[in-house]
Biopython code that builds the backbone (N, CA, C, O; Angstrom):
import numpy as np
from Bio.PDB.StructureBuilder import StructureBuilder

atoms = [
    (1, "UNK", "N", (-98.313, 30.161, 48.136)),
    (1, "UNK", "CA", (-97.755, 30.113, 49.453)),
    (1, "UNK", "C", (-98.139, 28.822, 50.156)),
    (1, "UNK", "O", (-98.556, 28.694, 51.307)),
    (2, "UNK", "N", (-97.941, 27.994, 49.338)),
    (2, "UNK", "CA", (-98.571, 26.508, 50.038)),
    (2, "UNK", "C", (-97.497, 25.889, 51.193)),
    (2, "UNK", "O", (-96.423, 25.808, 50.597)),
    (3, "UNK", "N", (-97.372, 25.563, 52.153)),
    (3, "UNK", "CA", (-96.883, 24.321, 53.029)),
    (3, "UNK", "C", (-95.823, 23.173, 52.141)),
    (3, "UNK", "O", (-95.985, 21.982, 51.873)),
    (4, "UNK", "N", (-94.941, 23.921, 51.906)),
    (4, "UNK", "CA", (-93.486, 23.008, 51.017)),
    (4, "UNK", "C", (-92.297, 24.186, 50.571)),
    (4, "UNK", "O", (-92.316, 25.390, 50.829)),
    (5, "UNK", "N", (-91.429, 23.527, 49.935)),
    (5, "UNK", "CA", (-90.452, 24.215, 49.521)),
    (5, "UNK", "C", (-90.154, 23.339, 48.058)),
    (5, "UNK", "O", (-90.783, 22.384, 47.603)),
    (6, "UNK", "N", (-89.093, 23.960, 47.577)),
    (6, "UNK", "CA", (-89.052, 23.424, 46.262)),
    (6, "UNK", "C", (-89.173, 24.034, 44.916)),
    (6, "UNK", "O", (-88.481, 23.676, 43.964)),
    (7, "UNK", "N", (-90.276, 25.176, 44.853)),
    (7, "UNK", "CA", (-90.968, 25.658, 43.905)),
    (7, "UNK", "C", (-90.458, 27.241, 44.360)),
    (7, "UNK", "O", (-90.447, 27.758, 45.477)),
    (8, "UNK", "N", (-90.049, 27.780, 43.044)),
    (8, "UNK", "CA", (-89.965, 29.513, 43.405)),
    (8, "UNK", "C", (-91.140, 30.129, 43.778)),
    (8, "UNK", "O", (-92.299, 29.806, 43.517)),
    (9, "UNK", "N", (-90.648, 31.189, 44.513)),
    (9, "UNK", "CA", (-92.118, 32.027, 45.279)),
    (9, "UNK", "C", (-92.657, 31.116, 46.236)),
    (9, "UNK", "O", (-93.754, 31.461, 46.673)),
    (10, "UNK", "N", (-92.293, 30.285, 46.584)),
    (10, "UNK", "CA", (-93.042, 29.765, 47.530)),
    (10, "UNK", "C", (-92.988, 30.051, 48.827)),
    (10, "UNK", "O", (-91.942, 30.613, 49.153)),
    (11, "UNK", "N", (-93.693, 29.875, 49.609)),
    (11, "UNK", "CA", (-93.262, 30.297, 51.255)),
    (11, "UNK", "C", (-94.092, 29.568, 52.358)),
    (11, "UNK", "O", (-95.289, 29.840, 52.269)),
    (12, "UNK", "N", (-93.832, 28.865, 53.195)),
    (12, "UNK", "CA", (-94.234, 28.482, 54.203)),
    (12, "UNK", "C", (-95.485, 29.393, 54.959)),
    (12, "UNK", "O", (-95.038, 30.530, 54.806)),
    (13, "UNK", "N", (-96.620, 29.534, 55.590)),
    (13, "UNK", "CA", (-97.013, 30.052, 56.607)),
    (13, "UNK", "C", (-96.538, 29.369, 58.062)),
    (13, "UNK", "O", (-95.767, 30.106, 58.676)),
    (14, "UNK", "N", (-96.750, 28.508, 58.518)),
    (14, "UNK", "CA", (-96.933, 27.489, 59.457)),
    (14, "UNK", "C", (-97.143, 28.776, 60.572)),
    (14, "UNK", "O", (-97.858, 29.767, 60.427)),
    (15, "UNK", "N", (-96.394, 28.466, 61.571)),
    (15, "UNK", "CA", (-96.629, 29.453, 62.850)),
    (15, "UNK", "C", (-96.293, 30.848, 62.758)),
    (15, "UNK", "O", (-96.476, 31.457, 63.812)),
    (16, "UNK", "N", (-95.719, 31.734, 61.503)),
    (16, "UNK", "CA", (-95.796, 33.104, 61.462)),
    (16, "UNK", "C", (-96.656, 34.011, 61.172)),
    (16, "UNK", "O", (-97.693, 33.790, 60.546)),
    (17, "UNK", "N", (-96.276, 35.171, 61.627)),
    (17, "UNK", "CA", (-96.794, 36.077, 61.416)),
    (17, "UNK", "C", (-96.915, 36.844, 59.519)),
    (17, "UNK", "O", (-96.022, 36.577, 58.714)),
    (18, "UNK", "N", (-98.104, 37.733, 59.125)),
    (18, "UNK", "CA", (-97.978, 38.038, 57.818)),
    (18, "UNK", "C", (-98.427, 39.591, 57.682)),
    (18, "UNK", "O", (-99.646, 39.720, 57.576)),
    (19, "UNK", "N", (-97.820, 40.566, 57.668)),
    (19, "UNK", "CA", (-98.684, 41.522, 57.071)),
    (19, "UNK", "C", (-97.696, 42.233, 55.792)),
    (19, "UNK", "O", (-96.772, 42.944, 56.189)),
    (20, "UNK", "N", (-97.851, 42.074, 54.397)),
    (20, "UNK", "CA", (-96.691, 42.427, 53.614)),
    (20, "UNK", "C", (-97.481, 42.726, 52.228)),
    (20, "UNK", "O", (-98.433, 42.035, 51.865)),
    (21, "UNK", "N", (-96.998, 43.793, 51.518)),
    (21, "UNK", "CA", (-97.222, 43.810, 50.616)),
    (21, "UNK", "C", (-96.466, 43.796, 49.416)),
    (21, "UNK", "O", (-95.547, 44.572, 49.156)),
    (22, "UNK", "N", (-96.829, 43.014, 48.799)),
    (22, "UNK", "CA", (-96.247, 42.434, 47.232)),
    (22, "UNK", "C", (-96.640, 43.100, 45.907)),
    (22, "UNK", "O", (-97.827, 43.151, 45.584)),
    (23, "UNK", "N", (-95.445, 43.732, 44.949)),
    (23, "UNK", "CA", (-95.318, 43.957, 43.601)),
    (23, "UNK", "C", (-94.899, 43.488, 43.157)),
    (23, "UNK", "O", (-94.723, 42.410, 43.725)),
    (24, "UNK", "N", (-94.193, 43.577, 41.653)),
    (24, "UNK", "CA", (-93.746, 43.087, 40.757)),
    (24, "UNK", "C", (-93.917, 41.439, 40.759)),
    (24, "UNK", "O", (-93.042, 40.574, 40.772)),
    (25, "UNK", "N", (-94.960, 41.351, 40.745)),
    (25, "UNK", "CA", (-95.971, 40.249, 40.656)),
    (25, "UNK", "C", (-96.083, 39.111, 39.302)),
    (25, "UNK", "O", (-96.571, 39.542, 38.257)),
    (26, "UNK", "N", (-95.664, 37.814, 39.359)),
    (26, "UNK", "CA", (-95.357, 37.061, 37.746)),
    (26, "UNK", "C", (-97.128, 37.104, 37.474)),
    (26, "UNK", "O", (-98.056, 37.109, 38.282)),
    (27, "UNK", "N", (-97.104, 37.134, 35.849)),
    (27, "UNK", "CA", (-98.117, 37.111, 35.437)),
    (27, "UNK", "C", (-98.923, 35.531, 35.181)),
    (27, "UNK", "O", (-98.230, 34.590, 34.796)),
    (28, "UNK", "N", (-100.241, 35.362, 35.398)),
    (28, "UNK", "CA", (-101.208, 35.974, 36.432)),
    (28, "UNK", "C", (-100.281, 35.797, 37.851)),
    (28, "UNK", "O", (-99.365, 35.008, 38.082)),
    (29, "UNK", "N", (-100.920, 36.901, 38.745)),
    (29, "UNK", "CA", (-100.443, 36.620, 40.572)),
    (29, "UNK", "C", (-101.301, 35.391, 40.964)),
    (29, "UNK", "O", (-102.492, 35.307, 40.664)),
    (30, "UNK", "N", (-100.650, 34.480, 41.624)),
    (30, "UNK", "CA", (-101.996, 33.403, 42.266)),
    (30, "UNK", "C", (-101.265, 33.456, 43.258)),
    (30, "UNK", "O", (-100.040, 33.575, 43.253)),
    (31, "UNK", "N", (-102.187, 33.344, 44.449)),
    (31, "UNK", "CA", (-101.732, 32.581, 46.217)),
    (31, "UNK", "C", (-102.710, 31.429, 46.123)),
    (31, "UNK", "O", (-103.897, 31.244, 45.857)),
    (32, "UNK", "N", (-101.841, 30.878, 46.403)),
    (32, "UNK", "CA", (-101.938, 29.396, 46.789)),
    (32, "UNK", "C", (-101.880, 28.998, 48.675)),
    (32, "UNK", "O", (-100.926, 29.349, 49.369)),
    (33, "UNK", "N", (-102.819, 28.400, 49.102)),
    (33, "UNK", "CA", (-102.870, 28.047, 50.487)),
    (33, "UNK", "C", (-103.536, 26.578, 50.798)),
    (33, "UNK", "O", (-104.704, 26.197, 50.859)),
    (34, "UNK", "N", (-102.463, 26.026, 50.940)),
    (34, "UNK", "CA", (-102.462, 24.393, 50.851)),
    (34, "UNK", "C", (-101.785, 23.484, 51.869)),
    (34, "UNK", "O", (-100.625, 23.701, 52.219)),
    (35, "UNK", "N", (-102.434, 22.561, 52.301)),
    (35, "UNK", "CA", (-101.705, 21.349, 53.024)),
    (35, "UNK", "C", (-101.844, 19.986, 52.383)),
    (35, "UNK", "O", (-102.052, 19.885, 51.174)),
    (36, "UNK", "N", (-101.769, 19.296, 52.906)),
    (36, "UNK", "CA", (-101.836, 17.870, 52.459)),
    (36, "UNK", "C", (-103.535, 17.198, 51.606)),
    (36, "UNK", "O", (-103.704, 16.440, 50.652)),
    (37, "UNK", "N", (-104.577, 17.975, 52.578)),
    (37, "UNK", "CA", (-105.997, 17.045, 51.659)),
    (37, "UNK", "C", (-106.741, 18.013, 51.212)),
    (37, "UNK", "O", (-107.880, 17.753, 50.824)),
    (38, "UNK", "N", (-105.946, 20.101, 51.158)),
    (38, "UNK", "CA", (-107.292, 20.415, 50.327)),
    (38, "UNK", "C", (-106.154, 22.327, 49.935)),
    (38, "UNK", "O", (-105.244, 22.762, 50.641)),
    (39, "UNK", "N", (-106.518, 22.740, 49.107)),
    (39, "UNK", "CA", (-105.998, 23.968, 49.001)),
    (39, "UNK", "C", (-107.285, 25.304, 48.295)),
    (39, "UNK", "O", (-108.372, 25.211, 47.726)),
    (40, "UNK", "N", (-106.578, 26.229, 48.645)),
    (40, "UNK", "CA", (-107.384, 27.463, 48.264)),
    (40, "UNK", "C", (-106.394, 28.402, 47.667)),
    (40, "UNK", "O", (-105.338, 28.825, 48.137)),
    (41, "UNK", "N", (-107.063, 28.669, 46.354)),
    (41, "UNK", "CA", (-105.902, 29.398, 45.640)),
    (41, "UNK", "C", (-107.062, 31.146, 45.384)),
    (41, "UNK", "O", (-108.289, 31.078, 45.316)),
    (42, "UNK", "N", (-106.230, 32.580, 45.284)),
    (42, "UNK", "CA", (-106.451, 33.378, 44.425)),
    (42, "UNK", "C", (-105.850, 33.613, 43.445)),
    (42, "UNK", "O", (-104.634, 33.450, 43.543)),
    (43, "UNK", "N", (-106.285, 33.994, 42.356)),
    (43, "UNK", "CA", (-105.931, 34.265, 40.988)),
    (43, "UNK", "C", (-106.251, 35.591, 40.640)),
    (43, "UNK", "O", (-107.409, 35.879, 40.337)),
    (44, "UNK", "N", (-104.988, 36.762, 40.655)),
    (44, "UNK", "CA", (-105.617, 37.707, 40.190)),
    (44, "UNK", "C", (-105.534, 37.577, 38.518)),
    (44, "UNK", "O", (-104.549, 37.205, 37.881)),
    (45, "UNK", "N", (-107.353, 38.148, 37.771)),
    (45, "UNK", "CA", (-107.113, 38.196, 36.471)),
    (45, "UNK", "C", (-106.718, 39.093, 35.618)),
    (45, "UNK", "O", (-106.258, 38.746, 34.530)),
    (46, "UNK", "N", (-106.863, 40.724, 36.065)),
    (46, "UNK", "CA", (-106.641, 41.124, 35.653)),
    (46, "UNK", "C", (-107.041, 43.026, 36.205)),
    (46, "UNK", "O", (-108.201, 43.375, 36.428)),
    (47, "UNK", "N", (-106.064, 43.815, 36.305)),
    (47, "UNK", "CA", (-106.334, 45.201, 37.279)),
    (47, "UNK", "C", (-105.686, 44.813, 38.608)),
    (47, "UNK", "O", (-106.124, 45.526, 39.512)),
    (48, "UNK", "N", (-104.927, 44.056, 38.959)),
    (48, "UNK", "CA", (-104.685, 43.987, 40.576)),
    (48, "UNK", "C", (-103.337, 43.569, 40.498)),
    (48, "UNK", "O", (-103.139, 42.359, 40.395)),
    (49, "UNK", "N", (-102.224, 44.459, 40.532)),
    (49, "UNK", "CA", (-101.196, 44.387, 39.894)),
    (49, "UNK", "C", (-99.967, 44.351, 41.225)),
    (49, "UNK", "O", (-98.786, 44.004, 41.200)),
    (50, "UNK", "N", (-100.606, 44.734, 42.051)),
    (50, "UNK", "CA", (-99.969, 44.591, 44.088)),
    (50, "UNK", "C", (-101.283, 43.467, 45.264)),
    (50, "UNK", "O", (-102.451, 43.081, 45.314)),
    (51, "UNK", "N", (-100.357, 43.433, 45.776)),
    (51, "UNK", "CA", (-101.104, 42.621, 46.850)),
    (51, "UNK", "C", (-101.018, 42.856, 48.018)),
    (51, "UNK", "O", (-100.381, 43.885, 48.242)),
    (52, "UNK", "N", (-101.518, 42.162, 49.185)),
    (52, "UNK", "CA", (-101.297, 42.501, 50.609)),
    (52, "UNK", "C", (-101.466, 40.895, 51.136)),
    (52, "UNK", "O", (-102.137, 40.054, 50.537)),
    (53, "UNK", "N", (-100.964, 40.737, 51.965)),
    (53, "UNK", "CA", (-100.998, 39.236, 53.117)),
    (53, "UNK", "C", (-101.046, 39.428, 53.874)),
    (53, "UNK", "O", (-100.117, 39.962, 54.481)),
    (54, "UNK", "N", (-102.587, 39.019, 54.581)),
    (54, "UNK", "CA", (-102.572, 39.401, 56.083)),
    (54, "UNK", "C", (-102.610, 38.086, 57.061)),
    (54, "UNK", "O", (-103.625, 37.390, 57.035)),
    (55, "UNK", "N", (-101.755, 37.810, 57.738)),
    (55, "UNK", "CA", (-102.008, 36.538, 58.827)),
    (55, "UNK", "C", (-101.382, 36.611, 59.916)),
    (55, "UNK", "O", (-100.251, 36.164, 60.101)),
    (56, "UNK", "N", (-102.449, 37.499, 61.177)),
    (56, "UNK", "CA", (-101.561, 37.352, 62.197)),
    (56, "UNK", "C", (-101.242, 36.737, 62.714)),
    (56, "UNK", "O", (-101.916, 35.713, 62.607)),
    (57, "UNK", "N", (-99.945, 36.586, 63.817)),
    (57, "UNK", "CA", (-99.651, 35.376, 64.504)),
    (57, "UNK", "C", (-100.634, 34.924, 65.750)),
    (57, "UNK", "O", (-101.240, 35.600, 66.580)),
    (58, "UNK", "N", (-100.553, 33.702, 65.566)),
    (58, "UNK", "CA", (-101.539, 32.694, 66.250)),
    (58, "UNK", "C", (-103.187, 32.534, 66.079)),
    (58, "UNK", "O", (-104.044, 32.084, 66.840)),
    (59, "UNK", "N", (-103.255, 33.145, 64.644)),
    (59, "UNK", "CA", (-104.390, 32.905, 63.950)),
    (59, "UNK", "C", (-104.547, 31.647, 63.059)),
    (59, "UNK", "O", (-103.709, 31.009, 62.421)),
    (60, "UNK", "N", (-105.991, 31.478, 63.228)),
    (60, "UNK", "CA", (-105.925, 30.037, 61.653)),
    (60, "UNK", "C", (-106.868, 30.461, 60.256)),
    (60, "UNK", "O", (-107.734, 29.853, 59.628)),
    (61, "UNK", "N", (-106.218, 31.865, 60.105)),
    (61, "UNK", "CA", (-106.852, 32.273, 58.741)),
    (61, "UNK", "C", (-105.388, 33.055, 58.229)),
    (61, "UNK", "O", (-104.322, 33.124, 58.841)),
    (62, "UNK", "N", (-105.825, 33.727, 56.596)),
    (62, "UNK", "CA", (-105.151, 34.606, 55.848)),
    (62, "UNK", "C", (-105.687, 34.853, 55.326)),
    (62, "UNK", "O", (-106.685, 34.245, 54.939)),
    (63, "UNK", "N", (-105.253, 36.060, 54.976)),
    (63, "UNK", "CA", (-106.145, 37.035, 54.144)),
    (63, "UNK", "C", (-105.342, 37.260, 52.789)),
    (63, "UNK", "O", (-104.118, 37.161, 52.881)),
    (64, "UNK", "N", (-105.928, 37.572, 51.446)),
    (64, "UNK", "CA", (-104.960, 37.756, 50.595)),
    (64, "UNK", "C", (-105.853, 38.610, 49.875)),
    (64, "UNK", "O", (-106.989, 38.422, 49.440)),
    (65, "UNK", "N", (-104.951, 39.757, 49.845)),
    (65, "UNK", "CA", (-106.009, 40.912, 49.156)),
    (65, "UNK", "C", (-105.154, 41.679, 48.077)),
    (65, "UNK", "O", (-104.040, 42.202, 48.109)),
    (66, "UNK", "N", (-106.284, 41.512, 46.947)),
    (66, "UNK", "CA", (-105.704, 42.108, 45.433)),
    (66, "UNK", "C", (-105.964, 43.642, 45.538)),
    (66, "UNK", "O", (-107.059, 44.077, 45.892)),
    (67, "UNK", "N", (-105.132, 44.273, 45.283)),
    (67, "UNK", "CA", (-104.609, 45.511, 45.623)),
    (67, "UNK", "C", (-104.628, 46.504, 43.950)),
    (67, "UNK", "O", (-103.571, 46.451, 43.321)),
    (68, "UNK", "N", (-105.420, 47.074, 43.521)),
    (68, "UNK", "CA", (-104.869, 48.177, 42.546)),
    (68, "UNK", "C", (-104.136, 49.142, 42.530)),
    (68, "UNK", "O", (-104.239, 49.972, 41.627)),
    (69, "UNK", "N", (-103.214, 49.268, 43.530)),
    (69, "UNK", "CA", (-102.256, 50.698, 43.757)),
    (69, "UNK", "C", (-101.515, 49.829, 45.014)),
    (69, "UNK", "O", (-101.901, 49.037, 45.874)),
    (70, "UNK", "N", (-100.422, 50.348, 44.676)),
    (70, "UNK", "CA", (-99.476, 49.745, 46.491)),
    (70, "UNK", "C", (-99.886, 50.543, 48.173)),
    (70, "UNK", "O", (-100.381, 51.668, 48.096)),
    (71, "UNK", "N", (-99.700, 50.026, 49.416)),
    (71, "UNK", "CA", (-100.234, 50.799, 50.117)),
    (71, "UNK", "C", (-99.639, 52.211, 50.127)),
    (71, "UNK", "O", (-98.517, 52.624, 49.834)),
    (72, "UNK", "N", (-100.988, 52.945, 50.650)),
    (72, "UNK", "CA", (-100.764, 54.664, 50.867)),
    (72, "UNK", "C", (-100.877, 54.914, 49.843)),
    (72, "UNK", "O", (-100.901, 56.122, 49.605)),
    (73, "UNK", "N", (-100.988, 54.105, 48.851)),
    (73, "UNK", "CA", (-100.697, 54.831, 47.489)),
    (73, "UNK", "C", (-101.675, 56.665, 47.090)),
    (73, "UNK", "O", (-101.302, 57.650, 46.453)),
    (74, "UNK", "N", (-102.789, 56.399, 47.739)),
    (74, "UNK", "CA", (-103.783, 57.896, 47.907)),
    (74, "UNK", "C", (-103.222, 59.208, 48.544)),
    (74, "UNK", "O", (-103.603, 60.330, 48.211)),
    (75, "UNK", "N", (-102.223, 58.936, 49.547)),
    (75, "UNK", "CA", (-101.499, 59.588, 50.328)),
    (75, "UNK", "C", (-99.712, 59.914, 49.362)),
    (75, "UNK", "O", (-99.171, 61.018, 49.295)),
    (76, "UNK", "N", (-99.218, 58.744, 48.812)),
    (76, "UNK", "CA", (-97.634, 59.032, 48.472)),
    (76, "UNK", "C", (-98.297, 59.178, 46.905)),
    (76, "UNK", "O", (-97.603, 60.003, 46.310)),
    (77, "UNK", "N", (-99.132, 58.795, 46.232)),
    (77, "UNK", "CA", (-99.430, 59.236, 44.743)),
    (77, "UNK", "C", (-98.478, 58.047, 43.425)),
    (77, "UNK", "O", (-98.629, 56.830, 43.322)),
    (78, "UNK", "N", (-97.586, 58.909, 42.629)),
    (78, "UNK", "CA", (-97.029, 57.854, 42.158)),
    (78, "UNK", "C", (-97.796, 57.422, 41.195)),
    (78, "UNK", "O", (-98.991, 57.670, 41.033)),
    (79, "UNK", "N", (-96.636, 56.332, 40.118)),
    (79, "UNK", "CA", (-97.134, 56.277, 38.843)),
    (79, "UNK", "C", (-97.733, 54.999, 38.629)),
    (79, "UNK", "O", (-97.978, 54.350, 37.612)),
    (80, "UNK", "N", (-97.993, 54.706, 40.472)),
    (80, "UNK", "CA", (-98.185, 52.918, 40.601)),
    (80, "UNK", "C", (-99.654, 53.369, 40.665)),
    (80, "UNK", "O", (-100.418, 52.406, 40.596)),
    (81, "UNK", "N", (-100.450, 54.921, 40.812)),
    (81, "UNK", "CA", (-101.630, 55.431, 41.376)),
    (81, "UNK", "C", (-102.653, 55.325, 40.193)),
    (81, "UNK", "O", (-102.985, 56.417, 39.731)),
    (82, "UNK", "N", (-103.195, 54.258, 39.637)),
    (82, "UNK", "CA", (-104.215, 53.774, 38.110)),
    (82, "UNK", "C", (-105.136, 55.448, 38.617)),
    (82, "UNK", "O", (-105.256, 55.851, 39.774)),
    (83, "UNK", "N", (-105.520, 55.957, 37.690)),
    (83, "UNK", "CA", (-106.051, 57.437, 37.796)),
    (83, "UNK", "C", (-107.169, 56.948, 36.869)),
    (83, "UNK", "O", (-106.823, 56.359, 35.845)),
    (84, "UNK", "N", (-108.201, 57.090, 37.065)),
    (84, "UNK", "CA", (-109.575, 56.920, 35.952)),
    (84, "UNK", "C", (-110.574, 58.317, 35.849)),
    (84, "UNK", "O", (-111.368, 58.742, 36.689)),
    (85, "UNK", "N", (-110.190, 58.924, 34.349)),
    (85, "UNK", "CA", (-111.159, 60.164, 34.693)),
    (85, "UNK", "C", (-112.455, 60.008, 34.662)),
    (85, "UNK", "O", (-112.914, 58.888, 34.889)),
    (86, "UNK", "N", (-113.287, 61.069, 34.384)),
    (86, "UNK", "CA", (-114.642, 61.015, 34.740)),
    (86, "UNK", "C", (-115.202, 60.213, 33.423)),
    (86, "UNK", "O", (-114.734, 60.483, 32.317)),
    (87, "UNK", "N", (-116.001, 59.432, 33.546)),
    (87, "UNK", "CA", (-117.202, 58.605, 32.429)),
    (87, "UNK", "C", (-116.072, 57.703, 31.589)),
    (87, "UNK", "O", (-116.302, 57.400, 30.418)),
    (88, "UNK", "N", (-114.584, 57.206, 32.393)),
    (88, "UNK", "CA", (-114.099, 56.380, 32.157)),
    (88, "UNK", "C", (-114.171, 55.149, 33.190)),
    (88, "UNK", "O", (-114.607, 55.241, 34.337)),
    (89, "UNK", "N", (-113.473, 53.521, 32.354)),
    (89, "UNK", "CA", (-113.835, 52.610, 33.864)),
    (89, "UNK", "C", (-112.790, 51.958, 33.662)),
    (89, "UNK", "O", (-112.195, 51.883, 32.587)),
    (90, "UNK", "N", (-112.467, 51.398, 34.768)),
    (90, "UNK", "CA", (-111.194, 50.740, 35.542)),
    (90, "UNK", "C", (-111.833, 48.870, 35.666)),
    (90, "UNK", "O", (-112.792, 48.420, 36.293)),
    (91, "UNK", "N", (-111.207, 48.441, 35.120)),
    (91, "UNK", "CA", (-111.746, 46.714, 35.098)),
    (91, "UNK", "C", (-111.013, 46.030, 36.261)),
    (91, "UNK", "O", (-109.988, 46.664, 36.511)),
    (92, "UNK", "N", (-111.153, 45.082, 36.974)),
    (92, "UNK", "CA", (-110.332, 44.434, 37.701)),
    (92, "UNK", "C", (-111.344, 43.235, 38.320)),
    (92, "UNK", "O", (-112.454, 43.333, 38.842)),
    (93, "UNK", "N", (-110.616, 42.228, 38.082)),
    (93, "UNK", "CA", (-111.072, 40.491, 38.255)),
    (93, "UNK", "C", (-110.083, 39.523, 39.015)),
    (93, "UNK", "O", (-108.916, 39.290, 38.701)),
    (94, "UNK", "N", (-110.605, 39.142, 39.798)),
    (94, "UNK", "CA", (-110.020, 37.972, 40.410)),
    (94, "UNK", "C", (-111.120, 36.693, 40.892)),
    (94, "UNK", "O", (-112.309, 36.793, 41.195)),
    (95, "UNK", "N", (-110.173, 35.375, 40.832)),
    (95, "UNK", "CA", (-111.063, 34.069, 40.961)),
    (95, "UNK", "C", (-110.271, 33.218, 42.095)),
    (95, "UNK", "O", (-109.076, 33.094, 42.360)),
    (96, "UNK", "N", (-111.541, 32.655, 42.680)),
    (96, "UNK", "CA", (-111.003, 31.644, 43.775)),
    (96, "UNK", "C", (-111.635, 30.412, 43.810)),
    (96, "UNK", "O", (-112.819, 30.076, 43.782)),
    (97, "UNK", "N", (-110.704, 29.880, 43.871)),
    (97, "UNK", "CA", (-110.692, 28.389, 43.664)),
    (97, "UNK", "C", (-110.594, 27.573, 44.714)),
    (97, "UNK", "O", (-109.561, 27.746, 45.360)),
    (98, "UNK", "N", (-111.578, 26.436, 45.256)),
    (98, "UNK", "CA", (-110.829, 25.670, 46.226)),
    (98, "UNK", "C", (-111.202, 24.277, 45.815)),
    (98, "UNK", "O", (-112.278, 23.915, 45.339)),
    (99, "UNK", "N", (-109.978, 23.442, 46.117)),
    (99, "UNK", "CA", (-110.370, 22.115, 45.718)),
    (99, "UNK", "C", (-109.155, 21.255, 46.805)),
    (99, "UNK", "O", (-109.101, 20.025, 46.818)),
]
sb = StructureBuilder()
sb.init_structure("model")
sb.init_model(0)
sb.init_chain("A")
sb.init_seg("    ")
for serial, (resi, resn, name, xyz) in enumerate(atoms, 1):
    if name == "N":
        sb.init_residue(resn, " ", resi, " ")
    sb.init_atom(name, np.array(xyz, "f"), 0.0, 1.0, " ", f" {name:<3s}", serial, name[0])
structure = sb.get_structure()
């Protein structure tokens, strides 16, 4: 989501508002948050298969949060709902990068 156009998936922040959540996600998901002399990317690696974007308007942050189930998902259920039984484990990794 860097500051340009040009590139698929891409999207502007500049002065809007963000609260949205994202599936069907290209493999790996990365957000990208960039201007001209420095960017900050997430990379999900692996277990975080939805996302969320949070940036309200007239803030100077975002939030980008790797998500294992879509929202409500505890409440609407669904086959998006990763279920782990007992003395089993659920892996999930993500990396951030800034340069």
């Amino acid at each position: 989501m860097p500051a340009g156009t040009g590139e698929p998936g891409l999207r502007q922040l500049g002065e809007t508002a963000w609260d949205d959540g994202f599936s069907d996600l290209a493999e790996p998901p990365r957000f990208l948050l960039a201007d001209d002399e420095s960017e900050v990317s997430v990379t999900f690696l692996r277990g975080y298969p939805f996302a969320q974007v949070f940036a309200p308007e007239g803030s100077d942050f975002v939030c980008f949060e790797p998500m294992t189930a879509p929202a409500n998902a505890l409440g609407a259920g669904g086959p998006d709902l990763p279920l782990v039984q007992p003395g089993d484990r659920y892996e999930a990794a993500f990396a951030i990068e800034v340069g």
